[in-house]
N, C-alpha and C positions, 0 to 999 in steps of 0.2 A: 197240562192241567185242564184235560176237554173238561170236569167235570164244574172247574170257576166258570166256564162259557156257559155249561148247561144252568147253571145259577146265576148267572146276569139276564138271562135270558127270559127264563120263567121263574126262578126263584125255586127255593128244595121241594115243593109238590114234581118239576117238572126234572131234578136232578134225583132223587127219590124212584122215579117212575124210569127213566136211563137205567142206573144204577140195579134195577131189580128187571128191568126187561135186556139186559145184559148180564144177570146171571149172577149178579154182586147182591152179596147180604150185607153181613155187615164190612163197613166201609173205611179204611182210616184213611185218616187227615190228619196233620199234627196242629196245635193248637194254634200255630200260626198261619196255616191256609186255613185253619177253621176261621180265623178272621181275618185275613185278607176277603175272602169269600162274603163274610158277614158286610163288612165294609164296601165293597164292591156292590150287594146286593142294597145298603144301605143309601147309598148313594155318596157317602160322606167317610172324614177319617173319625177313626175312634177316639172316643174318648174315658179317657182311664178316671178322671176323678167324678165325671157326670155316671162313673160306671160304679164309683164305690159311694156315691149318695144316694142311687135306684137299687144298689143292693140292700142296704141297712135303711130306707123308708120303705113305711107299712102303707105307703100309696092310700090313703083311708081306710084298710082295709083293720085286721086282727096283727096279721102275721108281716114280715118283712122276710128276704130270702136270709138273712140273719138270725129270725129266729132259729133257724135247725141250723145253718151252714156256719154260726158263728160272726161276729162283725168283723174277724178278721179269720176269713177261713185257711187258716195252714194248720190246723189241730181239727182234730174228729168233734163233727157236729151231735146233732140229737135230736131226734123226728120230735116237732113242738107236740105232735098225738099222737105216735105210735112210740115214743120211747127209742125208737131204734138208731143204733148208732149208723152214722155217716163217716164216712172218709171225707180228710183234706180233699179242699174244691180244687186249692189253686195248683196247678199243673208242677209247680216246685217242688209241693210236699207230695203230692201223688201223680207218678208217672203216666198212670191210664186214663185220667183226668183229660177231656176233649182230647183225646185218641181215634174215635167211633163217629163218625158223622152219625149215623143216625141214632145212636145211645145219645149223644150232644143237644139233637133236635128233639130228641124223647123227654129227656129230664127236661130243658125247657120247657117245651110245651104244656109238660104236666104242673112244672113248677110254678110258670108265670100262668096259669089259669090258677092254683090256689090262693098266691097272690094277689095280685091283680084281676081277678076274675075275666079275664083275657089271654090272648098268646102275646108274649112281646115280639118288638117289633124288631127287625135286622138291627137296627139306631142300638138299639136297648139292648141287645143280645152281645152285637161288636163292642157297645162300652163297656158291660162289665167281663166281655173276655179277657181285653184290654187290662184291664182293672186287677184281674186275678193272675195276670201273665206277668204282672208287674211286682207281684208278689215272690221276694226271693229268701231263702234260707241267711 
């Protein structure tokens, strides 16, 4: 797992920059070194119910990641402004679901910036992976 060292180390900017100066696009990881990883880079263990109250709170904002993903995402969401539908988040109901390290870091990113008008933090990312991995048929 050189690639959990390159992310203890510098975090996914410096695991990102490996990954693509060795030739790797995109990247899997199965939902569980997605958070092993997340957890390790966090400092701490995850937590699944601090991960399903940061998903369904709109942080002061409009939106919560509930509004499209659903407050219980195993059924297809719906863009709260584009209409468009979503696929199951949690890895149960959708196989490809944090498959992709950097699909993973992408929809984060973009996500918890319309959210929170911020990126969330390793903490925040490992609870609610936590959270949706706990999520069974």
């Amino acid at each position: 797992m050189q690639w959990m060292e390159a992310l203890k180390c510098g975090g996914w900017g410096v695991l990102f920059a490996c990954l693509c100066g060795s030739g790797g696009g995109a990247w899997a990881a199965s939902p569980g070194e997605q958070l092993k990883a997340l957890s390790a880079q966090a400092g701490r263990s995850p937590n699944a119910a601090q991960g399903q109250k940061f998903f369904n709170a709109t942080h002061g904002g409009e939106w919560s990641c509930a509004s499209c993903h659903g407050a219980l995402p195993i059924t297809p969401g719906k863009h709260a402004n584009t209409g468009k539908t979503i696929a199951p988040l949690a890895p149960a109901f959708h196989t490809e679901r944090f498959t992709d390290v950097a699909k993973s870091e992408k929809w984060f990113r973009r996500n918890c910036k319309d959210v929170l008008a911020r990126e969330c933090t390793a903490a925040e990312k490992a609870d609610v992976l936590a959270w949706l991995m706990a999520l069974k048929p």
